[in-house]
Backbone as numpy.savetxt, mean C-alpha at the origin, in Angstrom:
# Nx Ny Nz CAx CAy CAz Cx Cy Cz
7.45 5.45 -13.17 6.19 4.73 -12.95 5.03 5.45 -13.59
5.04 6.81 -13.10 3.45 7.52 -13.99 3.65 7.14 -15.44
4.63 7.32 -16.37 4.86 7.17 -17.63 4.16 5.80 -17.84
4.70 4.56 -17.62 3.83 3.08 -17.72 2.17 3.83 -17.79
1.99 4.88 -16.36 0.20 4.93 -16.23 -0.11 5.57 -17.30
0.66 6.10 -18.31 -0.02 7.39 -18.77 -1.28 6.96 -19.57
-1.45 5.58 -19.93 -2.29 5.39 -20.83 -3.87 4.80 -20.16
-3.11 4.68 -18.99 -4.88 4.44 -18.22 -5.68 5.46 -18.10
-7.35 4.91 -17.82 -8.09 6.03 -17.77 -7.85 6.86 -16.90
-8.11 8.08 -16.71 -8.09 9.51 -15.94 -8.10 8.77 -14.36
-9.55 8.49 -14.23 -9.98 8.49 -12.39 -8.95 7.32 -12.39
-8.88 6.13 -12.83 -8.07 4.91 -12.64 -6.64 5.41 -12.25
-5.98 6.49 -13.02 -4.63 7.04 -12.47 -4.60 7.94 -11.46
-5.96 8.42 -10.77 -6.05 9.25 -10.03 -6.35 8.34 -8.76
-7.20 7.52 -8.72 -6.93 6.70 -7.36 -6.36 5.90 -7.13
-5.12 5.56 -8.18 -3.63 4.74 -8.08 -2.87 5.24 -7.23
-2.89 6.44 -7.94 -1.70 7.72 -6.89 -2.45 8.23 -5.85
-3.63 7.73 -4.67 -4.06 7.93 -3.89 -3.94 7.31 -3.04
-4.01 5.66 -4.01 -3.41 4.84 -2.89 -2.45 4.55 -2.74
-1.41 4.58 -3.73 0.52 5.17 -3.69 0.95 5.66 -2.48
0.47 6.59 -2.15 0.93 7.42 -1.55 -0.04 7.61 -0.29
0.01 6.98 0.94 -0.73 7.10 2.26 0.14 7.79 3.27
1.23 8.36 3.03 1.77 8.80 3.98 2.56 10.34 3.20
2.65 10.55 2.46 2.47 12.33 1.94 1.87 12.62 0.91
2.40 14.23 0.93 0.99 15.15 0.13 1.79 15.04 -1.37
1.25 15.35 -2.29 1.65 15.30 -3.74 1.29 16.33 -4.34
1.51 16.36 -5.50 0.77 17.22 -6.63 -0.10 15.97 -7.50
-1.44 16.85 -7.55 -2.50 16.07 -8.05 -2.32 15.70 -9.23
-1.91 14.35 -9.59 -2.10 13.88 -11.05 -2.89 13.95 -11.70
-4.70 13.94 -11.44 -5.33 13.45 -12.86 -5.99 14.80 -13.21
-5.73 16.03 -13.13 -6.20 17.05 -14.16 -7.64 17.46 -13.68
-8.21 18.53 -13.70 -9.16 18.89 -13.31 -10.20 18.27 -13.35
-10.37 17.63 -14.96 -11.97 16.64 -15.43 -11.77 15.26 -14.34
-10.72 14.59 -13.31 -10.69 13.65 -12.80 -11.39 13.11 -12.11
-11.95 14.13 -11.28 -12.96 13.76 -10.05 -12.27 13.67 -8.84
-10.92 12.97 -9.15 -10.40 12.45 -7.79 -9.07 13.47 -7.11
-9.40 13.86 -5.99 -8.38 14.40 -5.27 -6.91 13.41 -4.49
-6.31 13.57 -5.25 -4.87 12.47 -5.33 -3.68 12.85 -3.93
-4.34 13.98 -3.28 -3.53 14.43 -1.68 -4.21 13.75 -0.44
-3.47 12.39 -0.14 -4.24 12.15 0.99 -3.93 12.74 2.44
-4.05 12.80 3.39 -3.37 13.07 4.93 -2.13 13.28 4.42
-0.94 14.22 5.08 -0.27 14.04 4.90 1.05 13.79 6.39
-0.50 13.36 7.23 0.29 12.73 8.12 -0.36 11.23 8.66
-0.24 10.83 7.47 -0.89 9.33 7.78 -0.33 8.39 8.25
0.97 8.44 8.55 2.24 7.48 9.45 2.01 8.40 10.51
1.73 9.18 10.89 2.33 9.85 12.39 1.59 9.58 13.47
0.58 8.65 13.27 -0.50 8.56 14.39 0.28 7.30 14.78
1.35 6.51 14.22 1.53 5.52 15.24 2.29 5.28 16.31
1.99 4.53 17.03 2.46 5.07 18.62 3.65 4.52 18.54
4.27 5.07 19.89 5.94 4.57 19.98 6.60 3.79 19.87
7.77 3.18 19.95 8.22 1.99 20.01 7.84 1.12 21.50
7.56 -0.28 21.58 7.15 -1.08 22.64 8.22 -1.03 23.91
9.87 -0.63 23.44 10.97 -0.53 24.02 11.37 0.75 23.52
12.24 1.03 24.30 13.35 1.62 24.09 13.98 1.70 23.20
13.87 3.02 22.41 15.08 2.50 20.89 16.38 2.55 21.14
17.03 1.45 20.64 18.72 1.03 20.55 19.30 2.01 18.97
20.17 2.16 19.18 21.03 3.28 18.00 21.00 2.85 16.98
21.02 1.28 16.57 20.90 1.30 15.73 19.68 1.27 14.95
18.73 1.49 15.23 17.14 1.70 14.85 16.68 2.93 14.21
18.52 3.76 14.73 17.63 4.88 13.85 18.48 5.15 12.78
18.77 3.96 11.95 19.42 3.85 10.43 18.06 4.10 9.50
18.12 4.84 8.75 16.70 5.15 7.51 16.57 3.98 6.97
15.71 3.88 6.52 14.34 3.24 6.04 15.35 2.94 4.92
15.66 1.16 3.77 16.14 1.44 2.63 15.28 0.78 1.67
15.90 1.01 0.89 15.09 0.37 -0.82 15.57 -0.42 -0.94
14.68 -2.26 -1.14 15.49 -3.38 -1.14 14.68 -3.72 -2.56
15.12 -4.17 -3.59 13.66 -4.86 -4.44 13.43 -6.10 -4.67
14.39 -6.62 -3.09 14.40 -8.17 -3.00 12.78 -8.72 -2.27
12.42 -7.30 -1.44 11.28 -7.74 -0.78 10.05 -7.87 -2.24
10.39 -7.36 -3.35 9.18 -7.77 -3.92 9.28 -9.74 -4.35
10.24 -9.96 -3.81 9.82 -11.76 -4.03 8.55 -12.06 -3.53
8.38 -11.19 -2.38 7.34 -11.96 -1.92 5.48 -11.81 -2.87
6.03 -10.70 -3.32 4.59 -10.70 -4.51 4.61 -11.90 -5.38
3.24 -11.78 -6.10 3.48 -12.92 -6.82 4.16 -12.03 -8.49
4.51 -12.74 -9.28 5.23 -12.59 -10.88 4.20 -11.30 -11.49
2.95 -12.58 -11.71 2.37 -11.52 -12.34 0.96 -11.59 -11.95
-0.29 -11.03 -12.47 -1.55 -11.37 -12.06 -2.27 -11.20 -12.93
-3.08 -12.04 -13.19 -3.99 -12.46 -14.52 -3.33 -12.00 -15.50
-1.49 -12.63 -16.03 -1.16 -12.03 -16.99 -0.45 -10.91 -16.91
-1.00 -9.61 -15.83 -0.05 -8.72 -15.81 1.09 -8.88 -15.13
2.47 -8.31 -15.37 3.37 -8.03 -14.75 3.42 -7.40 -13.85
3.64 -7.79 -12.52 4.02 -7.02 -11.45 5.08 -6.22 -11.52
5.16 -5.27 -11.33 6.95 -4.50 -11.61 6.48 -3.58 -10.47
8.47 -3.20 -10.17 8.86 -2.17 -9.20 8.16 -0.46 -9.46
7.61 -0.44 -8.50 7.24 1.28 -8.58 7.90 2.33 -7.56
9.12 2.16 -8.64 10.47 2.90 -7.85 9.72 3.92 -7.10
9.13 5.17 -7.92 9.03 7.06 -7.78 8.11 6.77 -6.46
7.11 5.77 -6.40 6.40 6.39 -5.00 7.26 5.24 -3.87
7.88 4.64 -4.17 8.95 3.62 -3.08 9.81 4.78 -2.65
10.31 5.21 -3.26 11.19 6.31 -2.98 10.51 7.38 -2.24
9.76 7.78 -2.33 9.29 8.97 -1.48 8.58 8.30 -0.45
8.01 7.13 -0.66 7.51 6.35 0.92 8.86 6.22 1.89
9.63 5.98 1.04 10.86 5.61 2.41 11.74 7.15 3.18
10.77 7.73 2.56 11.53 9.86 2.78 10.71 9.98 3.76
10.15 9.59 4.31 8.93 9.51 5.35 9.19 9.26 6.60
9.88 10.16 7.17 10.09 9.82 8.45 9.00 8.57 9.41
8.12 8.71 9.33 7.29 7.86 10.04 7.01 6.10 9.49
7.69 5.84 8.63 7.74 4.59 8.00 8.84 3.97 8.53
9.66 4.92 9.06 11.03 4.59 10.00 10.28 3.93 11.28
9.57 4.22 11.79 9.20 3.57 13.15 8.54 1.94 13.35
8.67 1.83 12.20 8.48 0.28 12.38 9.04 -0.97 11.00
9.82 0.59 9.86 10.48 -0.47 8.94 11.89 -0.27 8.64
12.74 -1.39 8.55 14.10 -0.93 8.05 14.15 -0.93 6.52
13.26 -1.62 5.65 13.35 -1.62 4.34 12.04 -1.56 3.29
11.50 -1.65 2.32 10.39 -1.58 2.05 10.63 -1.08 0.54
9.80 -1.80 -0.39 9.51 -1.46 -1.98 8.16 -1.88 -2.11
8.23 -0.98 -3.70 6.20 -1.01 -3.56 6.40 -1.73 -5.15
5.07 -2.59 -5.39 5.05 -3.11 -6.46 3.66 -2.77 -6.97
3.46 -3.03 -8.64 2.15 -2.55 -9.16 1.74 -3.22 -10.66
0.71 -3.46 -10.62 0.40 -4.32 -11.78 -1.15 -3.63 -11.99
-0.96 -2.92 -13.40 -2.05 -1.94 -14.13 -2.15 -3.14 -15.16
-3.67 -3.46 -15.76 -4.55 -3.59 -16.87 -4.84 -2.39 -17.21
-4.38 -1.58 -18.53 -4.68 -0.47 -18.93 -5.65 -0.56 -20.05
-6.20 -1.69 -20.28 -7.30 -2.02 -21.35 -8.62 -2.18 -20.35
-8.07 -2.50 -19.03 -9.64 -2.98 -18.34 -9.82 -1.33 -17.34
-8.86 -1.17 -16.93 -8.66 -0.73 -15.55 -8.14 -1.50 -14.42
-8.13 -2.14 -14.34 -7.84 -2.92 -13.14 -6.55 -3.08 -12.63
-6.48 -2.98 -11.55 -4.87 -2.43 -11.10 -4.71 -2.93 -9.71
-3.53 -3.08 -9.13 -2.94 -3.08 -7.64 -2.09 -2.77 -7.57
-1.71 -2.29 -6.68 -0.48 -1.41 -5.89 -0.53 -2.09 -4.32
0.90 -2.67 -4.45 1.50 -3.03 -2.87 2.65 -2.13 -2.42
2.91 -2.53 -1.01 3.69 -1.70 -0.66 4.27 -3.00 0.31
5.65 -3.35 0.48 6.31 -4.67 0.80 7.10 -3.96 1.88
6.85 -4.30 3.33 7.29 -3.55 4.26 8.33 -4.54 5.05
9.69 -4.53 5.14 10.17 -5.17 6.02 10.67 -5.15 8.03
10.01 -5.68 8.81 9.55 -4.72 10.12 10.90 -4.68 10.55
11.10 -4.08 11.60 12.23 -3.80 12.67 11.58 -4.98 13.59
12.55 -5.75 14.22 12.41 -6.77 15.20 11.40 -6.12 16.25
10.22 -6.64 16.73 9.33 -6.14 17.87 9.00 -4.78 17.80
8.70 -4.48 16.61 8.53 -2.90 16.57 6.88 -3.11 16.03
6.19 -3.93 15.73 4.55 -3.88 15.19 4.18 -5.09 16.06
3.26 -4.17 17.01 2.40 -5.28 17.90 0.65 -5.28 17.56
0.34 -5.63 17.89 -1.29 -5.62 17.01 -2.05 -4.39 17.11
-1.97 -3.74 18.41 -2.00 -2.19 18.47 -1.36 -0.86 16.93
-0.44 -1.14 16.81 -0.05 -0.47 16.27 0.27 -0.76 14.63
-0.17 -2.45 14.65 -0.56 -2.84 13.19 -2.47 -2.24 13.04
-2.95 -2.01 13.78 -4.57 -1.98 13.66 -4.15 0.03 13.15
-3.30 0.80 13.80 -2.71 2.17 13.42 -3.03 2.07 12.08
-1.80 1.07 11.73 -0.59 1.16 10.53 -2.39 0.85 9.29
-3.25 0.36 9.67 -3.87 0.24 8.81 -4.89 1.08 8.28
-5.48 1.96 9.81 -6.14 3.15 9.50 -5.46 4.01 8.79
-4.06 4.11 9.40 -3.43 5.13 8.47 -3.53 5.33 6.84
-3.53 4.01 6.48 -2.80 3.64 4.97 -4.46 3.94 4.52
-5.52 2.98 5.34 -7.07 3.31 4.65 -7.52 4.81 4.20
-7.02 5.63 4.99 -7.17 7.32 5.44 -6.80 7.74 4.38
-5.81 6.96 3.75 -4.76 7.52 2.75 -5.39 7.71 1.23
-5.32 5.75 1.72 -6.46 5.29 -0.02 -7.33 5.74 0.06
-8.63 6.21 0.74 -9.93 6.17 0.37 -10.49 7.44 0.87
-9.53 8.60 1.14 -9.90 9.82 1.61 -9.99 10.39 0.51
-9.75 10.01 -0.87 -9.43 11.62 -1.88 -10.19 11.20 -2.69
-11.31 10.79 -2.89 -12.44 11.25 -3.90 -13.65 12.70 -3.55
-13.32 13.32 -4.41 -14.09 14.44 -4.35 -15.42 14.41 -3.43
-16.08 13.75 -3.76 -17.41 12.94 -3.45 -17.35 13.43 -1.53
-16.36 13.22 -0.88 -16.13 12.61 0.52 -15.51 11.75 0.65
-15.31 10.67 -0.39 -14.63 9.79 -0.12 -14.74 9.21 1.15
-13.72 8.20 2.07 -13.75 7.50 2.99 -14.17 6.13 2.92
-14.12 5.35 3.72 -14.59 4.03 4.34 -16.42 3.53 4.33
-16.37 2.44 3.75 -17.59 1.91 3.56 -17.86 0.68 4.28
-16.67 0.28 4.48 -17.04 -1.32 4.71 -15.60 -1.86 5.18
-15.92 -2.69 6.73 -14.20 -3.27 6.75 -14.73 -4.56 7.02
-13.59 -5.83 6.56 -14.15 -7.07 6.80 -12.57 -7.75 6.80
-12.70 -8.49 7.58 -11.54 -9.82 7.85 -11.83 -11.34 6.92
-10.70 -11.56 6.00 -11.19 -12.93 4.98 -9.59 -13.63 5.46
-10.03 -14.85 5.27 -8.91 -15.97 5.68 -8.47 -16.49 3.92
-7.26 -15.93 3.34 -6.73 -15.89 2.23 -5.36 -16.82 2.21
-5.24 -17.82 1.37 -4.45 -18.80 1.39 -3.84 -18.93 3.13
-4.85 -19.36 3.83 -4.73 -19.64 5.09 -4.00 -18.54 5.99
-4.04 -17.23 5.44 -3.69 -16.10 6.12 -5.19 -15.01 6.53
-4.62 -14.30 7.61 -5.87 -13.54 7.89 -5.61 -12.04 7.06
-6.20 -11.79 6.12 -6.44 -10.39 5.23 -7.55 -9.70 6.01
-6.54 -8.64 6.36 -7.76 -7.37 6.35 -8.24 -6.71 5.25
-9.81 -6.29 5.15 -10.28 -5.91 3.80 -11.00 -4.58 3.94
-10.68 -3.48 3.23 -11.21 -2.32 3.85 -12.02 -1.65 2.27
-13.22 -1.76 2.31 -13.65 -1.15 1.00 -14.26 0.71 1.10
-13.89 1.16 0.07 -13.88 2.71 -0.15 -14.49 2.64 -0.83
-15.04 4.50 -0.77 -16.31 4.71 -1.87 -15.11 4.75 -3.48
-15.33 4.69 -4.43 -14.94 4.47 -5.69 -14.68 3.41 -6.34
-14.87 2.47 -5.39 -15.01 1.08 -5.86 -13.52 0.29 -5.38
-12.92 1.75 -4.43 -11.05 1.06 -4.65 -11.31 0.01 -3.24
-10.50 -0.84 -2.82 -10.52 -1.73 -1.92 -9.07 -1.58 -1.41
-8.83 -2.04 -0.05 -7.46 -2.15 0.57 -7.33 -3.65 1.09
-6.02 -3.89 1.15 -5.63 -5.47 1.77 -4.33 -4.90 2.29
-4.89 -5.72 3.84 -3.22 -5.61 4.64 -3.21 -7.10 5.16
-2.07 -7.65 5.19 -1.50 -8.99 5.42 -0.36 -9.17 6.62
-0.09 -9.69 7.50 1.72 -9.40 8.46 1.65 -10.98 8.32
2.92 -10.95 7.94 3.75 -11.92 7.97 4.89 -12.39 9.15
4.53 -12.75 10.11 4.72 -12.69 11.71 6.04 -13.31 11.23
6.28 -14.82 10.96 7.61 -15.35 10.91 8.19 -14.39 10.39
8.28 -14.17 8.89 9.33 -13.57 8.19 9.48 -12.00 8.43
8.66 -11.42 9.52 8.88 -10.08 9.65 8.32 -9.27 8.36
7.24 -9.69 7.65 7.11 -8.58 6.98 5.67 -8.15 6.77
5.30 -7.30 6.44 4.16 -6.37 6.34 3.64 -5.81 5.06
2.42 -6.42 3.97 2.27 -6.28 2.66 0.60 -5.45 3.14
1.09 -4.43 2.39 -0.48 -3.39 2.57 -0.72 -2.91 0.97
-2.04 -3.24 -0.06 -2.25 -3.08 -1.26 -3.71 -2.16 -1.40
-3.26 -1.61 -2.37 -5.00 -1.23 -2.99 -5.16 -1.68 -4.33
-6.30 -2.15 -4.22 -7.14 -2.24 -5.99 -8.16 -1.63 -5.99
-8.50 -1.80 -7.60 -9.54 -1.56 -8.01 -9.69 -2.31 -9.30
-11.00 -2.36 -9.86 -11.27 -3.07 -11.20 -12.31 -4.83 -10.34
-12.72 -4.75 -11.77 -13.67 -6.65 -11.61 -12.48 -7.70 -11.14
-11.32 -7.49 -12.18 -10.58 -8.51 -12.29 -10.27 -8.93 -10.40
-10.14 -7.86 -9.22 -10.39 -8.18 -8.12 -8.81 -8.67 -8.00
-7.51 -7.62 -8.76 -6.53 -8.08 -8.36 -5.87 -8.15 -6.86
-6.31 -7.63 -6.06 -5.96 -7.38 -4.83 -6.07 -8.88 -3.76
-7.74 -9.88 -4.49 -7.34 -11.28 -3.66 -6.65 -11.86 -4.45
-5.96 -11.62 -5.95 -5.38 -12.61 -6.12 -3.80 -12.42 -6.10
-3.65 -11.12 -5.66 -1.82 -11.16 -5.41 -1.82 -11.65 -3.99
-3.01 -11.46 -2.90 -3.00 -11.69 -1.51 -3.31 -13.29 -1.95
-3.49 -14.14 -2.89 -3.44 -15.64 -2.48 -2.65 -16.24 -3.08
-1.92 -15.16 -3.97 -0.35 -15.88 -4.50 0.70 -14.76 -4.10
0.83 -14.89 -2.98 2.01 -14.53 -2.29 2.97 -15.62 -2.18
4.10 -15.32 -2.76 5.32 -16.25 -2.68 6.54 -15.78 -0.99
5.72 -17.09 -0.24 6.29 -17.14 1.13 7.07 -18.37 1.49
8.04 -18.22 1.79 8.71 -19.26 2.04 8.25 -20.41 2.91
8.54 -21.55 2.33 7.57 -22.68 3.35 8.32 -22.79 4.27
């Protein structure tokens, strides 16, 4: 996946891999001149609370890599290709704490390397009754903490707002650097889509209003 980034600008690959990665620490990608500090929390899953029940044995099978859940993204966005972003899917699912409320999960990402403009999802499939609104409101500080903690600056949270997106309720969480977050649950189908952008193009409402969900 970094290889595809290598050709974007500096900070643009530096708060990609910031928001990649909300649940461990890394080695900082964008090089000293970046600005952006690319290590968010590196316990940004662990604040969420227990299971609602009792865990049954089989719950504690690891977390797997499906890349069927990226159906639910859309193809492409304004043109770009959405594609699999194996390297940070893979280390999201090494995460012990992603276990507590998913059995499967792949991340998808669609870079404009001529504009900047970019999104990164992360396609979470839940464990039956394991995310109740408590612990989806967690699952979202966590991931915000993640994206919008590592700009040099201070970074953090500017602005949170709720938008009703192809008749779904999007949470919208804007950070200083211009990056933005979207989290979505998909109650029927059990699943859980949490993204960051950045750029004009504003890819983040338009993979959240072409989500391919089964009617």
């Amino acid at each position: 996946m970094r290889r595809r980034l290598a050709a974007a600008p500096v900070a643009v690959l530096g708060v990609l891999l910031v928001a990649c990665q909300p649940v461990g620490p890394s080695a900082t990608p964008g090089g000293a001149g970046s600005g952006i500090d690319a290590s968010p929390s590196a316990d940004a899953l662990s604040t969420l609370g227990p299971p609602p029940s009792p865990t049954p044995p089989d719950e504690t099978t690891p977390v797997i890599l499906d890349p069927t859940l990226l159906d639910y993204l859309p193809e492409s966005i304004n043109g770009i290709d959405v594609t699999e972003s194996l390297d940070e899917a893979t280390q999201a699912i090494s995460n012990p704490g992603l276990g507590k409320i998913a059995s499967a999960m792949d991340a998808g990402v669609a870079v404009d390397t001529g504009s900047g403009d970019l999104v990164y999802a992360w396609v979470v499939r839940l464990r039956p009754d394991r995310l109740s609104d408590d612990i989806y409101r967690q699952w979202r500080d966590s991931y915000d903490e993640g994206a919008c903690g590592g700009a040099s600056d201070g970074g953090g949270v500017v602005g949170r707002a709720e938008a009703t997106i192809d008749d779904r309720t999007v949470y919208i969480t804007s950070c200083t650097q211009g990056l933005r977050t979207y989290h979505v649950w998909l109650k029927d189908e059990g699943i859980l889509i949490s993204a960051s952008a950045l750029g004009d193009g504003k890819f983040g409402e338009v993979l959240m209003d072409n989500l391919r969900v089964p009617s």
